[in-house]
TIDO-736697 format. One record per residue (C-alpha): residue in one letter; x, y, z. Coordinates in Angstrom, 2 decimals, always signed. Each point is the difference from the previous one (the first is absolute). Example, Ala and Ser with C-alpha at 12.3 -4.5 7.8 and 13.67 -1.06 7.14 Angstrom:
A_+12.30_-4.50_+7.80 $
S_+1.37_+3.44_-0.66 $
END
This chain:
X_+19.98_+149.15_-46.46 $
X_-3.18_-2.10_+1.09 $
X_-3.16_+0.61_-1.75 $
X_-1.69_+0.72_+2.93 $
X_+1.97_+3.42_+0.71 $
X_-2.02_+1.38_-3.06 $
X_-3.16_-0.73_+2.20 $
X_-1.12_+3.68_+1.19 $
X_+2.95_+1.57_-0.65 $
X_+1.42_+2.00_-2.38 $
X_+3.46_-1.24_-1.61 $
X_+2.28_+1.88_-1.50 $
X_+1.16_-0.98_-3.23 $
X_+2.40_+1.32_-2.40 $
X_-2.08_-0.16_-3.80 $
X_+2.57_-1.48_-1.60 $
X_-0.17_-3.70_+2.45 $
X_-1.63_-2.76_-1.52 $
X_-2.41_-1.26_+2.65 $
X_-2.73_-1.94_-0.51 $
X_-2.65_-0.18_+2.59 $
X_-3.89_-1.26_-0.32 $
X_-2.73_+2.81_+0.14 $
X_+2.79_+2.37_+0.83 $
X_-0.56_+3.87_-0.63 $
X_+2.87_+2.24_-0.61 $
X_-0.30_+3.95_+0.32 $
X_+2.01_+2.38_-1.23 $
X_+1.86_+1.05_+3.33 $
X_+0.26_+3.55_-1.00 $
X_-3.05_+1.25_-2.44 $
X_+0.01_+3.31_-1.86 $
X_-2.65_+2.40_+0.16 $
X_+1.35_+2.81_-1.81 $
X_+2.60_+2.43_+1.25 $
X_-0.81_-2.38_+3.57 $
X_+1.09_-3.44_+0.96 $
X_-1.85_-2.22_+2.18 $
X_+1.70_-2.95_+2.19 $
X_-2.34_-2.89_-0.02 $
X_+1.97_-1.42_+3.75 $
X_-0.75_+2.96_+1.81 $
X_-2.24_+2.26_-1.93 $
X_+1.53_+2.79_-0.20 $
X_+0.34_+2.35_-2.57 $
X_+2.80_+2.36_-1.03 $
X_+1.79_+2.08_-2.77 $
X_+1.36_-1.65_-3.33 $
X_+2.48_+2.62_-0.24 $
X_+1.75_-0.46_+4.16 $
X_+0.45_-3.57_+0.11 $
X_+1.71_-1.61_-2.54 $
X_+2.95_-2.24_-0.69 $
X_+3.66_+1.36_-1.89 $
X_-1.24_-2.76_-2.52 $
X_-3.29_+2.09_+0.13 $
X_-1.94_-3.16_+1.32 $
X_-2.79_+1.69_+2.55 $
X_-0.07_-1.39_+4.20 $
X_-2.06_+0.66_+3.01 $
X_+1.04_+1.95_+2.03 $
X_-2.37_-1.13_+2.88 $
X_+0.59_-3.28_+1.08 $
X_+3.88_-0.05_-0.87 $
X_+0.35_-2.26_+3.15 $
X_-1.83_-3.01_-1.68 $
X_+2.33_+0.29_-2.38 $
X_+0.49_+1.89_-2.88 $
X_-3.31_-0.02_-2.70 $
X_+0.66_+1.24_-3.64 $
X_-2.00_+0.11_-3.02 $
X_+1.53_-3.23_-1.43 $
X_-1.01_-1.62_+3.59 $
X_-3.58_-1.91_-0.66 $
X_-2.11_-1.30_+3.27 $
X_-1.07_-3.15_+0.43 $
X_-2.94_-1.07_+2.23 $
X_-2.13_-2.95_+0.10 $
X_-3.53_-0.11_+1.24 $
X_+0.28_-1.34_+3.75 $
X_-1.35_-3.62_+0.02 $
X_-0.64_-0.30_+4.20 $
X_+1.83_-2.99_-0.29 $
X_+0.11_-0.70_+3.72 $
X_-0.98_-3.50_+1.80 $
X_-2.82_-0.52_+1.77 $
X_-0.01_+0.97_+3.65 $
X_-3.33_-0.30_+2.38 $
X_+2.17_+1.05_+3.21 $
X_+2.73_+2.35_-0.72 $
X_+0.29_+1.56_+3.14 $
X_+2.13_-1.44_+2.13 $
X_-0.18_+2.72_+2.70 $
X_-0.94_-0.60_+3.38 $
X_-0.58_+2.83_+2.08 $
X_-3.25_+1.36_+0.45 $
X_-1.77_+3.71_-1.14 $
X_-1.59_+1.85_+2.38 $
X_-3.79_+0.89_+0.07 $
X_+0.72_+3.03_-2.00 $
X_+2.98_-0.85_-2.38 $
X_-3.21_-2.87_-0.79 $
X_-1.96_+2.53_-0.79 $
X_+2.66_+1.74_-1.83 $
X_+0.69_-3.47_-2.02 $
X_-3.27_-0.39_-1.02 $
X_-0.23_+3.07_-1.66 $
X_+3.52_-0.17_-2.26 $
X_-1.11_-3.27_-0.89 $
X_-3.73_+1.12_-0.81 $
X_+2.20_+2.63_-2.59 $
X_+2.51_-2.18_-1.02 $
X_-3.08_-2.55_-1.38 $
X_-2.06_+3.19_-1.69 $
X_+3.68_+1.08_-2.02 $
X_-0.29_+3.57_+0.75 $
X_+2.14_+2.39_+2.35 $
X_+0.21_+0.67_+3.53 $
X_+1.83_+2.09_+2.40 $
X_+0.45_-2.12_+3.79 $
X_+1.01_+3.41_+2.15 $
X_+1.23_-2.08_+2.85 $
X_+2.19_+1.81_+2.79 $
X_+3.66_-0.92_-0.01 $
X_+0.29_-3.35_+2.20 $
X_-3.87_-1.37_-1.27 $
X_+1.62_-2.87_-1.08 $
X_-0.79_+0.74_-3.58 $
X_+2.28_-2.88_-1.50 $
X_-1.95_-2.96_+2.09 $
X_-3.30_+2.08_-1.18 $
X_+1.04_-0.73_-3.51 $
X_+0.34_-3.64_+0.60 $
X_-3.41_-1.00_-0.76 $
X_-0.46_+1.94_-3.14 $
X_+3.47_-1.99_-1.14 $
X_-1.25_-3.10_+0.83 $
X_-3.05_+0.28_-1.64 $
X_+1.98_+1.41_-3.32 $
X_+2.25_-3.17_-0.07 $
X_-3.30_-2.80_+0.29 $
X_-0.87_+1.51_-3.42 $
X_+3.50_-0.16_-1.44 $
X_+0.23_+4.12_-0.18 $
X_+3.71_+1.54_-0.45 $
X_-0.27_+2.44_+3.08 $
X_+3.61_+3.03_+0.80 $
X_-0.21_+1.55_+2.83 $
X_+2.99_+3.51_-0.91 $
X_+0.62_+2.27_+2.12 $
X_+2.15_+3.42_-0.24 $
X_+2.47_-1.31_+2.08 $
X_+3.11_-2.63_-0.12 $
X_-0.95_-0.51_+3.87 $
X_-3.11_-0.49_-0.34 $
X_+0.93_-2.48_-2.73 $
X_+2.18_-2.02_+2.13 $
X_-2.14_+0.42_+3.08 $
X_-3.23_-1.36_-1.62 $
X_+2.19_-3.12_-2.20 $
X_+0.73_-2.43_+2.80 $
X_-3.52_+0.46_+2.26 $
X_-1.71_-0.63_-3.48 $
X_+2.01_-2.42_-1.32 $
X_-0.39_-2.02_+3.51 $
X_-3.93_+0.34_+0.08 $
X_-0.46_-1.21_-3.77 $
X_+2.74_-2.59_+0.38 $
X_-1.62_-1.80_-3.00 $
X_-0.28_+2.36_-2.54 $
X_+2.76_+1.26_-2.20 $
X_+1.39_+3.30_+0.75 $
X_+2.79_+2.47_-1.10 $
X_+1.46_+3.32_+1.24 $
X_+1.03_+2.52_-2.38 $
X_+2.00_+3.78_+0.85 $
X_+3.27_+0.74_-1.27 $
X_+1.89_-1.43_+2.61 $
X_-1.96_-3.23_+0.37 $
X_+1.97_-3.02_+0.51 $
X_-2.53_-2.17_-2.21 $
X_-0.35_-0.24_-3.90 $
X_-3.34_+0.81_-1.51 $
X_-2.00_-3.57_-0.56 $
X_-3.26_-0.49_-0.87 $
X_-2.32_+0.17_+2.98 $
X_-3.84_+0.12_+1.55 $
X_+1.34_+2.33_+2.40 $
X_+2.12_+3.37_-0.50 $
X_+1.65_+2.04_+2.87 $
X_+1.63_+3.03_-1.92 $
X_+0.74_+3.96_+0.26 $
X_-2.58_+2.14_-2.06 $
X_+3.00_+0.33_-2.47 $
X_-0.07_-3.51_-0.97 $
X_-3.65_+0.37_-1.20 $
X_+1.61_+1.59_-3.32 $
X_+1.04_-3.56_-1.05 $
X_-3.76_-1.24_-0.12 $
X_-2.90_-0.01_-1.96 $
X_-3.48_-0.75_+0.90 $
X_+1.51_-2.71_+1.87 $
X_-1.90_-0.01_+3.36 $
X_-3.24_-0.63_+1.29 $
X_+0.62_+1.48_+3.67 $
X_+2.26_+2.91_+0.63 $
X_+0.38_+0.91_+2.94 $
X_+2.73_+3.77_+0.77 $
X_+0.76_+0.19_+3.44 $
X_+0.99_+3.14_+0.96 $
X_-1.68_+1.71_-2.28 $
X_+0.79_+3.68_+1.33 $
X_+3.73_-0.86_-0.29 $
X_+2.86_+1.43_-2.14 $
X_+0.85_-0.43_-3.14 $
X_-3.30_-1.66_-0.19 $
X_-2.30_+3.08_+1.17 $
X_+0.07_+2.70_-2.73 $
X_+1.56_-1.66_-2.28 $
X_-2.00_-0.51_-3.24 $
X_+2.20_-2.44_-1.80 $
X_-0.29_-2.87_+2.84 $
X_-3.92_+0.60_+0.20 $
X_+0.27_-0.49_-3.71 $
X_+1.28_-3.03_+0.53 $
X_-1.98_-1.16_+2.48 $
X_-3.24_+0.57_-2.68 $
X_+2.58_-1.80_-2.31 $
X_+0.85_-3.38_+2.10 $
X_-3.88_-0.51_+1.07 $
X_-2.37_-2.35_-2.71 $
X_-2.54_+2.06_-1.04 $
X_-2.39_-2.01_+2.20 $
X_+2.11_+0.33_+3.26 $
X_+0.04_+1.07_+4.13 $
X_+1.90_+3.06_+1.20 $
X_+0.06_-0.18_+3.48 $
X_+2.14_+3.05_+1.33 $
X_+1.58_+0.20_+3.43 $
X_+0.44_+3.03_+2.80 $
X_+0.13_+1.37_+3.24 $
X_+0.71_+3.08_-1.30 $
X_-2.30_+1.01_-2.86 $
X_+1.01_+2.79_-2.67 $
X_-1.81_+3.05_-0.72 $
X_-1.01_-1.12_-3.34 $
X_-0.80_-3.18_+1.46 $
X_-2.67_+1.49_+3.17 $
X_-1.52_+2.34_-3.33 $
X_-0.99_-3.15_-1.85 $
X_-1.65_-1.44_+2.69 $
X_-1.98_+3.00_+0.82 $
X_-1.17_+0.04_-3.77 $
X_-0.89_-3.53_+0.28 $
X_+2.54_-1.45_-2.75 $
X_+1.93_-2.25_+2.41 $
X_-1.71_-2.45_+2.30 $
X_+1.62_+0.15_+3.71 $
X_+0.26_-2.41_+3.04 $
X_+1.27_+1.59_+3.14 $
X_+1.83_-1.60_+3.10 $
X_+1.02_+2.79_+2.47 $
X_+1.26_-2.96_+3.15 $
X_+3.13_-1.57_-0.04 $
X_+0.04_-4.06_-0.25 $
X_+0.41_+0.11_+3.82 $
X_-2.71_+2.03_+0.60 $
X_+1.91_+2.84_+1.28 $
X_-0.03_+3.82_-0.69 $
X_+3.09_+1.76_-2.28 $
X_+2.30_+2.09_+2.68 $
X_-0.52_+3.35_-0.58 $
X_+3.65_+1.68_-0.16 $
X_+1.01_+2.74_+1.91 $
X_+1.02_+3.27_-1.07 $
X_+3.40_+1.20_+1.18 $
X_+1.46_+3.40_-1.22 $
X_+3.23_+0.40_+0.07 $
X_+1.39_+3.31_-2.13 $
X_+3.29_-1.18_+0.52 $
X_+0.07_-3.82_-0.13 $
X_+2.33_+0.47_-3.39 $
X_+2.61_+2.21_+1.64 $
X_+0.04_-2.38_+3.01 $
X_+0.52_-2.76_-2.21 $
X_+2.50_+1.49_-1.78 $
X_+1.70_+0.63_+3.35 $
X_-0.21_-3.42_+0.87 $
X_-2.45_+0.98_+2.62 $
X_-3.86_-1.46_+0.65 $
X_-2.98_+2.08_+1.48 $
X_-0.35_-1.42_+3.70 $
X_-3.82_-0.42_+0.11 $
X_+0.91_-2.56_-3.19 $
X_+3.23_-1.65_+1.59 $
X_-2.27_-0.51_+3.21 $
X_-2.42_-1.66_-2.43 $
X_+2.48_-2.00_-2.16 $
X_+2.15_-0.80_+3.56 $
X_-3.65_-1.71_+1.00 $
X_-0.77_-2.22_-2.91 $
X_+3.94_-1.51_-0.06 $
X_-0.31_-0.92_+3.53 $
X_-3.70_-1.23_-0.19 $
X_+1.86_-2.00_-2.89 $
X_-2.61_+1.47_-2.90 $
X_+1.64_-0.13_-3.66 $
X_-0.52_+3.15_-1.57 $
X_+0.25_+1.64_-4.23 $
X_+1.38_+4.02_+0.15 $
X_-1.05_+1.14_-3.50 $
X_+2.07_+2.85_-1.35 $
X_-1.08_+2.18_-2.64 $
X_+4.16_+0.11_-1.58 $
X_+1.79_-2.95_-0.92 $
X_+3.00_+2.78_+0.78 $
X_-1.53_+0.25_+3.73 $
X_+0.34_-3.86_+0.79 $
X_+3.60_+0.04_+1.23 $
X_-0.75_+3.11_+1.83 $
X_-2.52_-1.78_+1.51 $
X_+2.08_-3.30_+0.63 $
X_+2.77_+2.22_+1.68 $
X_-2.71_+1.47_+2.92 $
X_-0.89_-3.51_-0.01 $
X_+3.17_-1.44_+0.82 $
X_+1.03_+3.21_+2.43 $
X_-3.33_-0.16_+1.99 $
X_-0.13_-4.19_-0.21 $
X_+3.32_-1.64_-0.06 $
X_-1.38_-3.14_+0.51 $
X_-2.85_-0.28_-2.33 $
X_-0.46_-2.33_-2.91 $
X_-1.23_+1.88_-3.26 $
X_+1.13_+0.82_-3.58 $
X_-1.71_+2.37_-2.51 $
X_-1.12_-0.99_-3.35 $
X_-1.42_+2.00_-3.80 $
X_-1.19_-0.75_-3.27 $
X_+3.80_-0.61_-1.36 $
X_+1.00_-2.12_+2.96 $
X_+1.92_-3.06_-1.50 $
X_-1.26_-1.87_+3.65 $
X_-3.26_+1.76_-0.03 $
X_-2.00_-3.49_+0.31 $
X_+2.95_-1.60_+2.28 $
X_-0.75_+2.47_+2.20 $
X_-3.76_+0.36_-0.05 $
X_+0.54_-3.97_+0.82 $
X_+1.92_+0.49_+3.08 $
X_-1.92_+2.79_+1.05 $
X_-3.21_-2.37_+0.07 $
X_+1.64_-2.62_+1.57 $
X_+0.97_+2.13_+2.74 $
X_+3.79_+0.07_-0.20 $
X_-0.29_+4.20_-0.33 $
X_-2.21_+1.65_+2.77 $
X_+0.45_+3.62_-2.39 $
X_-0.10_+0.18_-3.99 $
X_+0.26_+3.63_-1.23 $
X_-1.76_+0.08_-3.77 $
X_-1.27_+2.10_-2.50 $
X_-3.55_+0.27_-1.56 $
X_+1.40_-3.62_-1.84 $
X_-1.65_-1.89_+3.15 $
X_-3.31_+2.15_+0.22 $
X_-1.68_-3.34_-0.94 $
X_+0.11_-3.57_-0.84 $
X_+2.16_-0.81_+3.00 $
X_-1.97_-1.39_+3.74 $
X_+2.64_+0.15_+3.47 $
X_-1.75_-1.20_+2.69 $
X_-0.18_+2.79_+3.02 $
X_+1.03_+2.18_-1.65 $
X_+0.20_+3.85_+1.24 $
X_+0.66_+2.89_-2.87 $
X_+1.00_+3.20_-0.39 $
X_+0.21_+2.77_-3.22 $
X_+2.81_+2.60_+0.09 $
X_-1.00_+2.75_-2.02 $
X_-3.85_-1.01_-0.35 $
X_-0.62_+3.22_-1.31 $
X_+2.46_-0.06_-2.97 $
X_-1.28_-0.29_-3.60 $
X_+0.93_-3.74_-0.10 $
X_-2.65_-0.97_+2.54 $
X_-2.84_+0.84_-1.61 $
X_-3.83_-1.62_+1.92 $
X_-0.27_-3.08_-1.80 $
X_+3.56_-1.22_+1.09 $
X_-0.50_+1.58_+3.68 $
X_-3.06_-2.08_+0.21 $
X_+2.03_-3.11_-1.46 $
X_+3.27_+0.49_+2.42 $
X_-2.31_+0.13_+3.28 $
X_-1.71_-3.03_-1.01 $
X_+3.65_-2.03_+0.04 $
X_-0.93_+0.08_+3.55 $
X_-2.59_-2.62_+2.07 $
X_-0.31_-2.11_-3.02 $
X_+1.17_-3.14_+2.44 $
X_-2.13_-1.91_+2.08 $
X_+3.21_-0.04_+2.59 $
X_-0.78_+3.85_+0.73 $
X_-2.95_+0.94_-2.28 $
X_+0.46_+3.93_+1.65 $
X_+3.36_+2.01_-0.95 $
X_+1.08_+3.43_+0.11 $
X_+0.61_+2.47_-2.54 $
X_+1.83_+3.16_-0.10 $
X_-0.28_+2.48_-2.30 $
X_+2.93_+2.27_+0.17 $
X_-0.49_+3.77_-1.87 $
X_+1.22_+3.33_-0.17 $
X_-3.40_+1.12_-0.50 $
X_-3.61_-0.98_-0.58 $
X_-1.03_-0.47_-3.41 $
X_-3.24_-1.25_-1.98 $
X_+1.48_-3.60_-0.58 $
X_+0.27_-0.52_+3.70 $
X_-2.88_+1.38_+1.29 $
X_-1.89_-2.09_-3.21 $
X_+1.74_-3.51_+1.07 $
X_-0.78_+0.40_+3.07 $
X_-3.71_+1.03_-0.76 $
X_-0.08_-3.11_-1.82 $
X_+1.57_-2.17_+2.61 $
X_-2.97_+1.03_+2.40 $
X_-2.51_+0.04_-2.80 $
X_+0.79_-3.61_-0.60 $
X_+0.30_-0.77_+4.15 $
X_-3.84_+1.90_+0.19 $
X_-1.49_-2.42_-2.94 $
X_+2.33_-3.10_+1.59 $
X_-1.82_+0.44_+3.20 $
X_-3.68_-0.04_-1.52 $
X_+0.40_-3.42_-1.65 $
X_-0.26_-3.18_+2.04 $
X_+0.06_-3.85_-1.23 $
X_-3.87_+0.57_+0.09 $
X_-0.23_+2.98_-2.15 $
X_+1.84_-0.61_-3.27 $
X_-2.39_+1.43_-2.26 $
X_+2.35_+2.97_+0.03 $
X_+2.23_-1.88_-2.10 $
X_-2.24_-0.68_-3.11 $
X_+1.29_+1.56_-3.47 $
X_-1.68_+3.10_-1.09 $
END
């Protein structure tokens, strides 16, 4: 073990190893507080008397997938040293932001340099990754340690190669469970909000993408350690298109600072889906049979060669759905993929290189994932599963591409309910406030 995976991290270590390290500082992993224990990875606390050992030795319960933590583990952590090179022109990138993603820029940066937080509400296709590109650059010329984590593995391994080509000199690592690369010391972290547990007060710039997403929404432990991986002097910078409740309340009560971008990098409005109700489109399906109006629809796109997601609200519903599929459309090229999938990303892959024309999903591809022309449609919008926040983040999959910045969305119900008819009232909210901004009036974009 290199000295330098101490640096912002905690270590675990079992008390009886002799290991000698300079200016180390060891903590008790698991502290007592009376009848309560407290686990100083993830900061949670929990019963003495639950969780213990047959030897009687005391664990965490918590973060069990880090590996196991017991009272004879001890943490080690050593202050992080920003022991990066220096770099005057890390970014290597060479496409160009639009007037407004400028704007937009200017502003993370502005936050990024005054270490506080910020929400960037930016609709789904802004271009929020390019937007973060100057507030990164700027990060590495003064040898910060900068993670950008997100909720999801997608995400993850959606935002890895486009930032490891535009910083192509500047160390970087990728860390989720299933990531093919070994943790190393670097300036520049691409991780799942999970991984956070394994540092402390390690980074100058954090940066959660997808900050409305599960596990990560709700979910006090990985805000914990999101407090927990920052330096005490340190930028939050937290990404949306879709912003929480809790989130919208703060802002109101001026105790988060908010930019706003409500126009797509290519300048064009989000489609506004359209409502189909269909009380029987599960019995139909189950018959192996499709609603005409939508084969008439789906029959269009295939022969207008348009590649198009079905989202399902059942995983138990997909091979229904691939057996209409296959009746109504012999010929067609498409597979179905879910959370489990052993060939979820093999499959993802060939649906964005083209090779499928149909991939029927789950909720698993609401976000993180760009197919260019891409038509969609929601069986079942109205089931608990679709709630607004993901409606809003399924019809922005489509007209993210400059090759067809319009698409179609359909949103297939038995019924109206409140989460439709409040995506949708978003959707055109967002369209109305698109339309009154122009490359000569940005001042709409300022943080307040």
């Amino acid at each position: 073990m290199k000295i330098s995976d101490f640096y912002g991290r905690l270590v675990t270590v079992q008390a009886t190893t002799d290991l000698t390290l300079p200016q180390v500082t060891k903590l008790p992993a698991i502290k007592t507080n009376g009848k309560l224990l407290y686990c100083q990875r993830c900061q949670q606390t929990f019963s003495k008397k639950q969780f213990h050992l047959p030897n009687g030795v005391d664990y965490c319960p918590y973060c069990l997938q880090f590996g196991r933590l017991t009272s004879h583990d001890l943490l080690y952590t050593l202050p992080e040293p920003n022991l990066f090179p220096i770099n005057e022109q890390p970014l290597s990138w060479q496409g160009k932001l639009s007037p407004l993603q400028q704007k937009c820029a200017q502003v993370l940066k502005e936050q990024a340099a005054i270490k506080k937080e910020f929400l960037l509400w930016a609709v789904t296709g802004a271009g929020k990754t390019e937007i973060m590109f100057p507030a990164i650059s700027e990060a590495i010329k003064k040898k910060e340690r900068i993670c950008i984590a997100t909720p999801r593995v997608d995400v993850c391994n959606e935002l890895f190669p486009r930032l490891q080509q535009a910083f192509d000199r500047t160390s970087i690592v990728l860390l989720h469970a299933n990531s093919p690369m070994k943790y190393h010391y670097s300036q520049l972290v691409i991780c799942t909000t999970h991984q956070l547990i394994r540092f402390y007060h390690a980074f100058d710039l954090l940066i959660i993408d997808e900050v409305d997403a599960f596990p990560f929404v709700n979910n006090q432990l990985l805000q914990m350690a999101v407090a927990k991986a920052r330096k005490r002097i340190s930028s939050l910078l937290l990404l949306t298109a879709t912003p929480t409740k809790q989130l919208l309340t703060k802002i109101k009560q001026h105790k988060l600072v908010c930019g706003y971008l409500p126009l797509r990098f290519h300048g064009h409005l989000l489609p506004v889906p359209q409502i189909m109700t269909l009380p029987n489109w599960r019995r139909d399906l189950l018959r192996c049979q499709i609603d005409r109006r939508l084969f008439k629809i789906l029959e269009d796109w295939f022969k207008a060669g348009l590649p198009v997601l079905i989202f399902s609200p059942e995983i138990r519903l997909l091979v229904e759905i691939e057996k209409t599929v296959k009746k109504y459309f012999p010929h067609l090229a498409f597979s179905s993929v879910y959370a489990g999938d052993e060939k979820r990303e093999q499959k993802v892959q060939t649906m964005r290189r083209e090779k499928y024309q149909l991939l029927i999903t789950t909720t698993i591809l609401e976000r993180g994932v760009t197919f260019a022309k891409l038509n969609v449609v929601i069986l079942g919008a109205d089931e608990q599963v679709f709630h607004e926040e993901s409606l809003v983040q399924i019809a922005g999959r489509a007209g993210r591409s400059l090759k067809r910045p319009t698409g179609d969305v359909i949103f297939v119900c038995s019924m109206l309910n409140q989460a439709i008819k409040k995506a949708v009232k978003q959707i055109r909210f967002l369209n109305q406030e698109g339309e009154k901004i122009s490359d000569e009036n940005l001042s709409f974009l300022s943080a307040k």
